[in-house]
N, CA, C, O and CB atoms as a CASP TS submission, in Angstrom:
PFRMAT TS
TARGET T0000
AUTHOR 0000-0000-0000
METHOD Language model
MODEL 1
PARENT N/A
ATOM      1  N   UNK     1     121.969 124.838  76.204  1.00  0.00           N
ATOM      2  CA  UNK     1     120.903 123.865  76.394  1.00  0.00           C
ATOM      3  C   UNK     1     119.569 124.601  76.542  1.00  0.00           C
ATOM      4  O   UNK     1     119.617 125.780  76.894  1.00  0.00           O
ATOM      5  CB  UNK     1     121.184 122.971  77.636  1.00  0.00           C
ATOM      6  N   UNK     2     118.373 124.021  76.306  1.00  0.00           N
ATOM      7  CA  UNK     2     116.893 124.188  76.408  1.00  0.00           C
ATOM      8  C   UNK     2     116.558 125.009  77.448  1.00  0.00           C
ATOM      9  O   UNK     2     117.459 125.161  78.272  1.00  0.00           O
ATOM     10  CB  UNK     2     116.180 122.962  76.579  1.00  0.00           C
ATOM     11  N   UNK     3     115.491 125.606  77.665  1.00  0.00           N
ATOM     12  CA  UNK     3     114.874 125.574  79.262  1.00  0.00           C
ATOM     13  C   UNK     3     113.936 124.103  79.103  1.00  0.00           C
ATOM     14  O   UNK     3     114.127 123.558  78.016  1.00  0.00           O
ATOM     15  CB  UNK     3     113.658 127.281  79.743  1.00  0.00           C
ATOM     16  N   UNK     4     113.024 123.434  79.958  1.00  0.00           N
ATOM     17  CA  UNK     4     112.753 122.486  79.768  1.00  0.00           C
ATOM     18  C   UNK     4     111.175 123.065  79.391  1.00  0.00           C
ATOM     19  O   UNK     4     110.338 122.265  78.971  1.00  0.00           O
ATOM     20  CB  UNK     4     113.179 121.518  80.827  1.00  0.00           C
ATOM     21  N   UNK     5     110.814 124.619  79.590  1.00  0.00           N
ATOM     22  CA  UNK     5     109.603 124.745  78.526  1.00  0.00           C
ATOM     23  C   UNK     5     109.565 125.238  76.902  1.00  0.00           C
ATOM     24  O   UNK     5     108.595 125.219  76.144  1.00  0.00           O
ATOM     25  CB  UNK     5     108.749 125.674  79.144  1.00  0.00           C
ATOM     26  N   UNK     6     110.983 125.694  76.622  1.00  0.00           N
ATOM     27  CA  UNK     6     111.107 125.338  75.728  1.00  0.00           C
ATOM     28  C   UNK     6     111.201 123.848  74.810  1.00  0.00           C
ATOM     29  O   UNK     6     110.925 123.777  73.612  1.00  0.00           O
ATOM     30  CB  UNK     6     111.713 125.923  75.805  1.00  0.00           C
ATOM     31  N   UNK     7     111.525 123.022  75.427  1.00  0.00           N
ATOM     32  CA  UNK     7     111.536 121.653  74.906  1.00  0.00           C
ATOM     33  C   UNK     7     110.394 121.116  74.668  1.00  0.00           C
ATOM     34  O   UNK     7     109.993 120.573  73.638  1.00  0.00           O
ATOM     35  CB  UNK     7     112.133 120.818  75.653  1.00  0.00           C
ATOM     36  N   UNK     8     109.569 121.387  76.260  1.00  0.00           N
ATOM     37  CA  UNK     8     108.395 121.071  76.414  1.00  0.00           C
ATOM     38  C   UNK     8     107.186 121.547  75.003  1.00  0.00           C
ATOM     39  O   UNK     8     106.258 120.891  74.530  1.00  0.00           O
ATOM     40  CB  UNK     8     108.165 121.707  77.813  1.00  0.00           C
ATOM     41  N   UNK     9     107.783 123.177  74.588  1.00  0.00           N
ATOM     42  CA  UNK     9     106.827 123.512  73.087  1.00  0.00           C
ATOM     43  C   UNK     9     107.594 122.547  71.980  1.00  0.00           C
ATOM     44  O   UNK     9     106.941 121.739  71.320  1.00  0.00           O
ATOM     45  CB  UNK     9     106.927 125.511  72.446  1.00  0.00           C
ATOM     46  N   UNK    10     108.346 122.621  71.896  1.00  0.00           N
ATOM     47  CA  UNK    10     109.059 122.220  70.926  1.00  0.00           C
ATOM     48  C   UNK    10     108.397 120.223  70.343  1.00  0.00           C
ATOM     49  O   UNK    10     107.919 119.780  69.298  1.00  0.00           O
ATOM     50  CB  UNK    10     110.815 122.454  71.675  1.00  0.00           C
ATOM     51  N   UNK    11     108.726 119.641  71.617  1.00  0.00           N
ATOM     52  CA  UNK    11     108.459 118.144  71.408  1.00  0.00           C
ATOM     53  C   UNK    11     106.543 118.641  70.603  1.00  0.00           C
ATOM     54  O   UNK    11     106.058 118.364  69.506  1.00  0.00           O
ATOM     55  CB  UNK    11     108.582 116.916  73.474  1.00  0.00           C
ATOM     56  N   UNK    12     106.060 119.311  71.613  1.00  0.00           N
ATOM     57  CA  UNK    12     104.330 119.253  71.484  1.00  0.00           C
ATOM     58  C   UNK    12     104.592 119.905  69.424  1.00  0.00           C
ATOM     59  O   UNK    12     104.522 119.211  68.410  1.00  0.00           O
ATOM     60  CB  UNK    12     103.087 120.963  73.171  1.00  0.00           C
ATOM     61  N   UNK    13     104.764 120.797  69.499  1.00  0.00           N
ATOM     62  CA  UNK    13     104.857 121.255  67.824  1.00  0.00           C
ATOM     63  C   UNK    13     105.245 119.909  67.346  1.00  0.00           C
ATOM     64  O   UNK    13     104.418 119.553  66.506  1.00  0.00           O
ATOM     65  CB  UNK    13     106.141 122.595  67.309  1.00  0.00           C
ATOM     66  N   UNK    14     106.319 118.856  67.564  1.00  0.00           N
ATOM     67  CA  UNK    14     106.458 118.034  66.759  1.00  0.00           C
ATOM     68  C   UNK    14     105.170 117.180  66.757  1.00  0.00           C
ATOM     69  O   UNK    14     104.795 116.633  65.720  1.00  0.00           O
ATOM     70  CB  UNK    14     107.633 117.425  66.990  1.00  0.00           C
ATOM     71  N   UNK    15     104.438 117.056  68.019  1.00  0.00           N
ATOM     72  CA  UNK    15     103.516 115.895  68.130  1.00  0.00           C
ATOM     73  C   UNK    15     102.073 116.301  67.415  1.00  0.00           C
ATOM     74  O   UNK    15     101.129 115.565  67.127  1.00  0.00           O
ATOM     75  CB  UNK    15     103.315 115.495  69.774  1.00  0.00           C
ATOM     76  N   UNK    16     102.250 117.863  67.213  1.00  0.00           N
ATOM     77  CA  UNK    16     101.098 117.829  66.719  1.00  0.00           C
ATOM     78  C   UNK    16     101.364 117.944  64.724  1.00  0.00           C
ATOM     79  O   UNK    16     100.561 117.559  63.874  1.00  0.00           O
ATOM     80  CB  UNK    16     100.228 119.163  67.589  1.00  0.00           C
ATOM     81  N   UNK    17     102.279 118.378  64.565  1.00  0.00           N
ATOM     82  CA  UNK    17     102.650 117.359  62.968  1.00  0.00           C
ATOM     83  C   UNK    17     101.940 116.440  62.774  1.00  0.00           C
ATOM     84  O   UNK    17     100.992 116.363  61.993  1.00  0.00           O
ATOM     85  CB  UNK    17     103.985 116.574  62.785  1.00  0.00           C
ATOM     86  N   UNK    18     102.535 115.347  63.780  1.00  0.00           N
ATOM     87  CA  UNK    18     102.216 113.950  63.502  1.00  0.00           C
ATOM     88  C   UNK    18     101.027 113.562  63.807  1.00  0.00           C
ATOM     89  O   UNK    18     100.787 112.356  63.865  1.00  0.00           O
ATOM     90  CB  UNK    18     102.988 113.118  64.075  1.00  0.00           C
ATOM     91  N   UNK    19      99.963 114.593  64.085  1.00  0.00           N
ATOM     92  CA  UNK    19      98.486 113.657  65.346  1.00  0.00           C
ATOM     93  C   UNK    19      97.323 113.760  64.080  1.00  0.00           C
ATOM     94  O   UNK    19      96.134 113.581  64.344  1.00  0.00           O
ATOM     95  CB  UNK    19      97.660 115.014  67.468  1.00  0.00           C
ATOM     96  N   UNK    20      97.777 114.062  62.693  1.00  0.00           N
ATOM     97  CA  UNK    20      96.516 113.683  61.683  1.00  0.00           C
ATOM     98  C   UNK    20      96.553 112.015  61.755  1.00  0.00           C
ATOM     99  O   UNK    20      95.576 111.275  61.638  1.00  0.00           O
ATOM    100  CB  UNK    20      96.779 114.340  59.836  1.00  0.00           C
ATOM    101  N   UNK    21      97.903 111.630  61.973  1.00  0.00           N
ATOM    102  CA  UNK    21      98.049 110.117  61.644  1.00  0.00           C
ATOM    103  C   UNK    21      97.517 108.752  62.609  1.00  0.00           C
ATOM    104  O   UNK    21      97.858 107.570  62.622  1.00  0.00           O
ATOM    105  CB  UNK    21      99.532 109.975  61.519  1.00  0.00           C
ATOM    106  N   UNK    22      96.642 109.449  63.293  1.00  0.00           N
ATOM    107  CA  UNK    22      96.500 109.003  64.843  1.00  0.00           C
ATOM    108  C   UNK    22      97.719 108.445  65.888  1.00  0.00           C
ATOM    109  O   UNK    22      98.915 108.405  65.600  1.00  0.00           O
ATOM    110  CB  UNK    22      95.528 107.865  64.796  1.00  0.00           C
ATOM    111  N   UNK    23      97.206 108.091  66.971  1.00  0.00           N
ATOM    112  CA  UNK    23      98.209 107.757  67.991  1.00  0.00           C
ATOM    113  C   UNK    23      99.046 107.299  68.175  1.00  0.00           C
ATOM    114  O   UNK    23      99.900 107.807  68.903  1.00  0.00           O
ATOM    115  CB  UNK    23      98.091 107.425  68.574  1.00  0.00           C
ATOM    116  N   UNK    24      99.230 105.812  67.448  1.00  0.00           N
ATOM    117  CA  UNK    24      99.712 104.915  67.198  1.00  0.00           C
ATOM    118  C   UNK    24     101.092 105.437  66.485  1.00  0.00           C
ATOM    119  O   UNK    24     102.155 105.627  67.077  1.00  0.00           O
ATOM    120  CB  UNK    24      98.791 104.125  66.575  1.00  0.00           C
ATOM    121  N   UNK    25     100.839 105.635  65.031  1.00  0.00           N
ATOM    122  CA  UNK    25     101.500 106.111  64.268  1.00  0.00           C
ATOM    123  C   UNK    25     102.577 107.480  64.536  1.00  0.00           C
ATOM    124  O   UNK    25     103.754 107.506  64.175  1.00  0.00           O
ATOM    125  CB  UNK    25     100.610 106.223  63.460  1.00  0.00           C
ATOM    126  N   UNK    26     101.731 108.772  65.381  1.00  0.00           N
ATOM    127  CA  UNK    26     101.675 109.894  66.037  1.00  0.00           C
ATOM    128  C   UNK    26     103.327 109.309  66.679  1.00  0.00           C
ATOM    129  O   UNK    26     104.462 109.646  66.342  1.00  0.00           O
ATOM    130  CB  UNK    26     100.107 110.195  67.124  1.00  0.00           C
ATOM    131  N   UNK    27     102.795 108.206  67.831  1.00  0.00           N
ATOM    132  CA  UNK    27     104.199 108.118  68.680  1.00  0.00           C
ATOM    133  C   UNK    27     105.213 107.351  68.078  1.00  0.00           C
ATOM    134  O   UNK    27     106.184 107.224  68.824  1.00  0.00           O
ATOM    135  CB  UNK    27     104.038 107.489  70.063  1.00  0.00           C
ATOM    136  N   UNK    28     105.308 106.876  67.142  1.00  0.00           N
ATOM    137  CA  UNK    28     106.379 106.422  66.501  1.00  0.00           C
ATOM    138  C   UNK    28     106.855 107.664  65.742  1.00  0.00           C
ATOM    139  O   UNK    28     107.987 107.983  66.103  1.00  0.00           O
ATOM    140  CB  UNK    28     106.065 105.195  65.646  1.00  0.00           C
ATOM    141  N   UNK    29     106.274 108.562  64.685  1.00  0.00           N
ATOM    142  CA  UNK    29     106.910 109.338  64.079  1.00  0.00           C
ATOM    143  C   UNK    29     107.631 110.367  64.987  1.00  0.00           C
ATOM    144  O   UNK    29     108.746 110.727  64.608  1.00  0.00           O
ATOM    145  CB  UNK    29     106.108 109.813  63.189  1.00  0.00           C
ATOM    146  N   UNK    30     107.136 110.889  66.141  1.00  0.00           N
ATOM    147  CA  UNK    30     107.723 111.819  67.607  1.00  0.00           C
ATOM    148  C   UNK    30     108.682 111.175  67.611  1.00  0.00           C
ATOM    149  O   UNK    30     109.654 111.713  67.082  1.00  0.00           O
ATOM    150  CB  UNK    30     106.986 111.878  69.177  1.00  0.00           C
ATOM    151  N   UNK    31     108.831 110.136  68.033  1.00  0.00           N
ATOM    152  CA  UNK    31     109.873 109.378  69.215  1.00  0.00           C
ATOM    153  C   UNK    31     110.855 109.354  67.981  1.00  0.00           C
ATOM    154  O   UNK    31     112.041 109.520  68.263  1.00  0.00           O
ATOM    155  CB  UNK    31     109.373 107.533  70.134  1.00  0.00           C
ATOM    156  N   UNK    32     110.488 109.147  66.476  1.00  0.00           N
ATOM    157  CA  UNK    32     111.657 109.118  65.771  1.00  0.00           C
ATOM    158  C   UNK    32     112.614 110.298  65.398  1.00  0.00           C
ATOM    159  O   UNK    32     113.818 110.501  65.240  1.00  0.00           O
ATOM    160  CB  UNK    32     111.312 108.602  64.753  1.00  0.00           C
ATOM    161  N   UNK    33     111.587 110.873  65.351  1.00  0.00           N
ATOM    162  CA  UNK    33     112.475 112.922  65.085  1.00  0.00           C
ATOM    163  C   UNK    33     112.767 112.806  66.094  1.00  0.00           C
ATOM    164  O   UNK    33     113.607 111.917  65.957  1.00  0.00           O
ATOM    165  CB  UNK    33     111.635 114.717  64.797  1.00  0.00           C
ATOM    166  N   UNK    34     112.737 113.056  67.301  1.00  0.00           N
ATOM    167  CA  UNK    34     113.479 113.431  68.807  1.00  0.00           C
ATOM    168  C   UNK    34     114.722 112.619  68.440  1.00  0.00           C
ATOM    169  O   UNK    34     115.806 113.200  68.393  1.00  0.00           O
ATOM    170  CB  UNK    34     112.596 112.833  70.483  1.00  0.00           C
ATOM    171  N   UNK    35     114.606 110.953  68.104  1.00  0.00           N
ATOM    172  CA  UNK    35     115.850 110.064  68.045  1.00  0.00           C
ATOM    173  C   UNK    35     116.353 110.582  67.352  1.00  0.00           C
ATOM    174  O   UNK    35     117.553 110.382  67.544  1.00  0.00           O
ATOM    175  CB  UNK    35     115.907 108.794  67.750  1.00  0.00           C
ATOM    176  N   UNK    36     116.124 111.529  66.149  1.00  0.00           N
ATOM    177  CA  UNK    36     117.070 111.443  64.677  1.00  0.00           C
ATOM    178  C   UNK    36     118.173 112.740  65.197  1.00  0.00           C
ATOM    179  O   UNK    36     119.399 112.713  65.309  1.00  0.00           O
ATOM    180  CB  UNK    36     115.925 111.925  62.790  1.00  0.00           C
ATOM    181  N   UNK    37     117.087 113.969  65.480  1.00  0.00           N
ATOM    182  CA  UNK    37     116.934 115.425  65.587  1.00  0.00           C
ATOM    183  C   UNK    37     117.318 116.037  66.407  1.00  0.00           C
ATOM    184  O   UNK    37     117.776 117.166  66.232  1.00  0.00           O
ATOM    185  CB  UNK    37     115.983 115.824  65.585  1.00  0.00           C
ATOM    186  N   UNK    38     117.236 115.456  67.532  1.00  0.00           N
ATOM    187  CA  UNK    38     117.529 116.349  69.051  1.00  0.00           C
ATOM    188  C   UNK    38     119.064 115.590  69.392  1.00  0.00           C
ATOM    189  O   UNK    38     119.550 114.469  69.241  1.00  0.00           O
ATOM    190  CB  UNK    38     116.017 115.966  70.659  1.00  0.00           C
ATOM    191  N   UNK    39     119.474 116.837  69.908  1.00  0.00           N
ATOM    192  CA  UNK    39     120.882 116.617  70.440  1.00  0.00           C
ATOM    193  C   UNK    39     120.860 115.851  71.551  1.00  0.00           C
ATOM    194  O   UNK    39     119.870 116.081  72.245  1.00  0.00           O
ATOM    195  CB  UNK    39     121.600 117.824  70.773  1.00  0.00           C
ATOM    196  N   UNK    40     121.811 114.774  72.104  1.00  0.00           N
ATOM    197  CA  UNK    40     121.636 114.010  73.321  1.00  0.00           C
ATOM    198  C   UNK    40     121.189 114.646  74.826  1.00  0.00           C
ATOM    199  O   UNK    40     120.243 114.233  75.498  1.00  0.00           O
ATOM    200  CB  UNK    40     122.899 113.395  73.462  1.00  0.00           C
ATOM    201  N   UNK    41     121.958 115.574  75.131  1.00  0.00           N
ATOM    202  CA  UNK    41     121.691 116.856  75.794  1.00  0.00           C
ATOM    203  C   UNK    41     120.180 116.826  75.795  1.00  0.00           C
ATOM    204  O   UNK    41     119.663 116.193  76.716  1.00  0.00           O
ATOM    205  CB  UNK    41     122.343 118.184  75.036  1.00  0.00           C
ATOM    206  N   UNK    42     119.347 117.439  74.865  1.00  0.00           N
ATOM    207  CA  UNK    42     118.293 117.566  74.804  1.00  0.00           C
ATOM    208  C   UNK    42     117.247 116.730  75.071  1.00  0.00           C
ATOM    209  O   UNK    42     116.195 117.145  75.557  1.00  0.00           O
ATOM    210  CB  UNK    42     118.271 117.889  74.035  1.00  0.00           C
ATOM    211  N   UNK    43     117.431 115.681  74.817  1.00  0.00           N
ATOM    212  CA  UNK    43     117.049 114.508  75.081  1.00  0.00           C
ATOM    213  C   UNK    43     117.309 113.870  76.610  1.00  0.00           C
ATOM    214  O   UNK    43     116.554 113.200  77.316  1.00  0.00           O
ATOM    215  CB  UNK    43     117.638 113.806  74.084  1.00  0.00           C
ATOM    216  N   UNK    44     118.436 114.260  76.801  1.00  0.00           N
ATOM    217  CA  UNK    44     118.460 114.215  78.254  1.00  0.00           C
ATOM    218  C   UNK    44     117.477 114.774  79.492  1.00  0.00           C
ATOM    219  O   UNK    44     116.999 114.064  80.377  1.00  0.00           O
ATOM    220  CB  UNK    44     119.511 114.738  78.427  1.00  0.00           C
ATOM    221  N   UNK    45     117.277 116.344  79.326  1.00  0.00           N
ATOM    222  CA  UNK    45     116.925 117.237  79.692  1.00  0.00           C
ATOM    223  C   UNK    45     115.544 117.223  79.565  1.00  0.00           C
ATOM    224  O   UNK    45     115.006 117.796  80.512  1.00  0.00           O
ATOM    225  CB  UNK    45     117.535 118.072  79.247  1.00  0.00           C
ATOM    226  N   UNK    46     114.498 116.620  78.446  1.00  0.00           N
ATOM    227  CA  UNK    46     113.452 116.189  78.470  1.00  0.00           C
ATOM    228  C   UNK    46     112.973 114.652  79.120  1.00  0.00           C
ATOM    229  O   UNK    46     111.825 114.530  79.549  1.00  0.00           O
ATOM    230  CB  UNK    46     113.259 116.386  77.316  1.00  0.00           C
ATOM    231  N   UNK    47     113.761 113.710  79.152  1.00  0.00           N
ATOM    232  CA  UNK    47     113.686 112.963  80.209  1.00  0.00           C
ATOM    233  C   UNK    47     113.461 113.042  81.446  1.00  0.00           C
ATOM    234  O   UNK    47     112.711 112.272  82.047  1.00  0.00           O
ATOM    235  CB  UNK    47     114.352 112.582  80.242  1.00  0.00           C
ATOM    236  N   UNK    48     114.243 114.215  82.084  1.00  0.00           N
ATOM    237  CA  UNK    48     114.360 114.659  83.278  1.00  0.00           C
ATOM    238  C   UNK    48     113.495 115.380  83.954  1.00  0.00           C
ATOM    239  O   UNK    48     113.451 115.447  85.182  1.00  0.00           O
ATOM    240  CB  UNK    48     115.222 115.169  83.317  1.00  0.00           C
ATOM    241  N   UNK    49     112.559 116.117  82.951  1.00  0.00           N
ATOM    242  CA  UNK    49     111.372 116.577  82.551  1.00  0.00           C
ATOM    243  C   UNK    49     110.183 115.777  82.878  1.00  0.00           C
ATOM    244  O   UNK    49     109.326 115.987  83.736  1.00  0.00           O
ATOM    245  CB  UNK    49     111.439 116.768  81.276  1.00  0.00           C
ATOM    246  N   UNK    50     110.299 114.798  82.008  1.00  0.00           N
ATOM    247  CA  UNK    50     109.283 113.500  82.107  1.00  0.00           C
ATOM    248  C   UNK    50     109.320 112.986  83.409  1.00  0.00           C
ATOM    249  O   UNK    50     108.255 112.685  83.947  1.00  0.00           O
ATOM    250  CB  UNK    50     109.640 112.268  81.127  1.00  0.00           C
ATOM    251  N   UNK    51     110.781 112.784  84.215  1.00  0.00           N
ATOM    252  CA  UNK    51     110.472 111.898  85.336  1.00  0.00           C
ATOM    253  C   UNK    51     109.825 112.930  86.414  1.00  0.00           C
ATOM    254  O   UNK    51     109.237 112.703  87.471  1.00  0.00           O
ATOM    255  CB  UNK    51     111.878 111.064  85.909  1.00  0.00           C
ATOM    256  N   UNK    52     110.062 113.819  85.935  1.00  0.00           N
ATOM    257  CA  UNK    52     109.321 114.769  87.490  1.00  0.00           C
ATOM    258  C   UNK    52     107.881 114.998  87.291  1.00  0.00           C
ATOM    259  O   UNK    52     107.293 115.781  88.038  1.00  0.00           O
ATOM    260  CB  UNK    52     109.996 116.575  87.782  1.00  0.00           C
ATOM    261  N   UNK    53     107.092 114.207  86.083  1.00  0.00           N
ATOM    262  CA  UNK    53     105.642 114.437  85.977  1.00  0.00           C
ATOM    263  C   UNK    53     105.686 114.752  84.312  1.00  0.00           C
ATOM    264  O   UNK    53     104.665 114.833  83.630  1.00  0.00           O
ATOM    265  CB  UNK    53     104.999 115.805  87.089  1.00  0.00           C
ATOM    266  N   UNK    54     106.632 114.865  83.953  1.00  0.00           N
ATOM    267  CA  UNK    54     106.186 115.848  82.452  1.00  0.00           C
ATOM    268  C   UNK    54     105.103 117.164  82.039  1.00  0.00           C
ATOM    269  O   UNK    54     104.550 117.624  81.040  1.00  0.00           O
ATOM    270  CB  UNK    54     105.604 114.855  81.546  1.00  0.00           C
ATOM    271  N   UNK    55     105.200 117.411  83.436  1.00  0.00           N
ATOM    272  CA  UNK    55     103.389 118.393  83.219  1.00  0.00           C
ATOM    273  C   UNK    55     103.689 119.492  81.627  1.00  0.00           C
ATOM    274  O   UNK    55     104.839 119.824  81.336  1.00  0.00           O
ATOM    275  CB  UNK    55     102.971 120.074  85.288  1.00  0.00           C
ATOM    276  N   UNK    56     102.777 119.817  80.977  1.00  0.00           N
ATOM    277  CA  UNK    56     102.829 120.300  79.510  1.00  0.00           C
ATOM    278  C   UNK    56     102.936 119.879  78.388  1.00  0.00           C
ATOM    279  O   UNK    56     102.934 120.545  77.353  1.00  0.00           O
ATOM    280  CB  UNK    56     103.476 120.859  79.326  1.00  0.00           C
ATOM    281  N   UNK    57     103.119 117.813  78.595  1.00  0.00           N
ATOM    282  CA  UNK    57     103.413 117.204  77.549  1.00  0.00           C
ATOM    283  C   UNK    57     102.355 116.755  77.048  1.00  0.00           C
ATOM    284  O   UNK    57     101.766 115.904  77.714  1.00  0.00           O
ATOM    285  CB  UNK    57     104.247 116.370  77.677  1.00  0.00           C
ATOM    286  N   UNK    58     101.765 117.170  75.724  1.00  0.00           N
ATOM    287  CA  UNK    58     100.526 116.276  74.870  1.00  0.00           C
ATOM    288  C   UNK    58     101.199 114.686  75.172  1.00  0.00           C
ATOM    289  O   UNK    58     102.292 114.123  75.113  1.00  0.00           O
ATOM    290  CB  UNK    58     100.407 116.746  72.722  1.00  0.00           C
ATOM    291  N   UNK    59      99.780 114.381  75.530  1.00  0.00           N
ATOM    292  CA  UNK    59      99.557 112.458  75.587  1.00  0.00           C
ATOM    293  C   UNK    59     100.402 111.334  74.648  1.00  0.00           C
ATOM    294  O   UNK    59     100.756 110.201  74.974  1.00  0.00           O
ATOM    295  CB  UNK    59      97.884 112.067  75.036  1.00  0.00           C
ATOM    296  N   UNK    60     100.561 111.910  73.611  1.00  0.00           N
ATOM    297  CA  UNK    60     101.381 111.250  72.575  1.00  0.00           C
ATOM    298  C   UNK    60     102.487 111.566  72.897  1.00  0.00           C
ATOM    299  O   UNK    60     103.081 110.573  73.316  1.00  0.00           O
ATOM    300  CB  UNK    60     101.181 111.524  71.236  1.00  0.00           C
ATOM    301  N   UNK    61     103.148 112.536  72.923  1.00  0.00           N
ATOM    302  CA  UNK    61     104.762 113.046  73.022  1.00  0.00           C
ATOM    303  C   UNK    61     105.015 112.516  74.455  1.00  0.00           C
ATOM    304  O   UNK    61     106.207 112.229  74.565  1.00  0.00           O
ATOM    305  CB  UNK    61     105.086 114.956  72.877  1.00  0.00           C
ATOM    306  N   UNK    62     104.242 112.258  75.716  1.00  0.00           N
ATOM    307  CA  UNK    62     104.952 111.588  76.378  1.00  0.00           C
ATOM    308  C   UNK    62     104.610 110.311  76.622  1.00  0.00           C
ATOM    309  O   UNK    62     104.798 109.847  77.747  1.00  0.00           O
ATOM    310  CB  UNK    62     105.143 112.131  77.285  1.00  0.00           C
ATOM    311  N   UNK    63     103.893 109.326  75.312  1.00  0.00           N
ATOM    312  CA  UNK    63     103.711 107.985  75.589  1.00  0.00           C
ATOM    313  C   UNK    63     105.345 107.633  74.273  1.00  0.00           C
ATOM    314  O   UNK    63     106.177 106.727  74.312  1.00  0.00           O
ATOM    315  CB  UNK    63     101.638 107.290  75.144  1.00  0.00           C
ATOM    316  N   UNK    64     105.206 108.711  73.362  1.00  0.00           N
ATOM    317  CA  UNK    64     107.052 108.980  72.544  1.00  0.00           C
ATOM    318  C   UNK    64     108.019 108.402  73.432  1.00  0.00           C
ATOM    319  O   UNK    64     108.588 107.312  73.487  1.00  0.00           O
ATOM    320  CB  UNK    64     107.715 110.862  72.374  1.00  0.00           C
ATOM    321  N   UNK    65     108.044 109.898  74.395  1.00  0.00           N
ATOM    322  CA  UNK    65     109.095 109.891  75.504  1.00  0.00           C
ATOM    323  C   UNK    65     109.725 108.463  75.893  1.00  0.00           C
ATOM    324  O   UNK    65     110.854 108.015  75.692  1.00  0.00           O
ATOM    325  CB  UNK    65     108.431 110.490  76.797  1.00  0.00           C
ATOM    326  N   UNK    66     108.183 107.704  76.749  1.00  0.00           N
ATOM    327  CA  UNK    66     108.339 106.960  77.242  1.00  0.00           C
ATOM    328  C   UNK    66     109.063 105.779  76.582  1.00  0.00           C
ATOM    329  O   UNK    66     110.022 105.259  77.153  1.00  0.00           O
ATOM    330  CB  UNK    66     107.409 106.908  77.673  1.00  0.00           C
ATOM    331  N   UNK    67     108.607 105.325  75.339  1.00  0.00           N
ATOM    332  CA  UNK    67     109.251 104.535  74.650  1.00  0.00           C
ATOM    333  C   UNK    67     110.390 105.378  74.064  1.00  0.00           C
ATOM    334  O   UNK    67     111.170 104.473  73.769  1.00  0.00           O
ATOM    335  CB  UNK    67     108.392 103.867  73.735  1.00  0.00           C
ATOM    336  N   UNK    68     110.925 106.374  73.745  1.00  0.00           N
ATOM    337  CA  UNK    68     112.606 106.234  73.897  1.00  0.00           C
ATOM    338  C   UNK    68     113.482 106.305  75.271  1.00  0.00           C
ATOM    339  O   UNK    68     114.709 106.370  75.346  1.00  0.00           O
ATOM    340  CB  UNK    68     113.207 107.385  73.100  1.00  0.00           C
ATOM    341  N   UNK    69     112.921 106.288  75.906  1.00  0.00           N
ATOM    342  CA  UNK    69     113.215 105.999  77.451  1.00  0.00           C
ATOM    343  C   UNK    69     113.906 104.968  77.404  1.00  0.00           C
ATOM    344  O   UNK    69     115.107 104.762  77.574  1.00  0.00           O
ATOM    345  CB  UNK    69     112.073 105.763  78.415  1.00  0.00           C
ATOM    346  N   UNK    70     113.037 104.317  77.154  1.00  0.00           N
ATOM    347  CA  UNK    70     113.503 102.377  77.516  1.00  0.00           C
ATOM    348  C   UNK    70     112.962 101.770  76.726  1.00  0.00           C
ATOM    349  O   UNK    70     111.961 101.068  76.868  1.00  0.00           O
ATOM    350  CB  UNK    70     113.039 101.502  78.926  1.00  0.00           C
ATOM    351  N   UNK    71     113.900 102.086  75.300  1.00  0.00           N
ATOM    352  CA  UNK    71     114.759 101.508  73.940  1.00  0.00           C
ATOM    353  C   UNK    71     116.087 101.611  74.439  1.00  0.00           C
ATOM    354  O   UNK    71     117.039 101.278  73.734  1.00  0.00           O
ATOM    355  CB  UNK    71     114.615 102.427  72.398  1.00  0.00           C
TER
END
């Protein structure tokens, strides 16, 4: 499994892919690679991340987060 600053680069590299497309767009394409891409585990482990503050997460990758949270 991750360390959770590795995850922490990892999600941000994905978010910044997606941030020509603005915000909107930005957190749907994140939240969908994490859904498609990341192992459950991983996904876990960045959650867990998020609930303790997420500190290191670009604005988009954890407004992502949040909505695969609670989908």
């Amino acid at each position: 499994m991750s360390s959770p600053d590795k995850l922490i680069y990892m999600a941000n590299q994905i978010g910044k892919f997606f941030q020509s497309q603005g915000h909107d767009r930005a957190v749907e394409g994140i939240s969908e690679h994490i859904w498609k891409f990341w192992d459950p585990r991983m996904r876990k482990a960045i959650f867990a991340h998020l609930d303790t503050g997420g500190a290191g997460l670009d604005p988009p990758v954890r407004d992502a987060l949040l909505k695969l949270k609670t989908a």
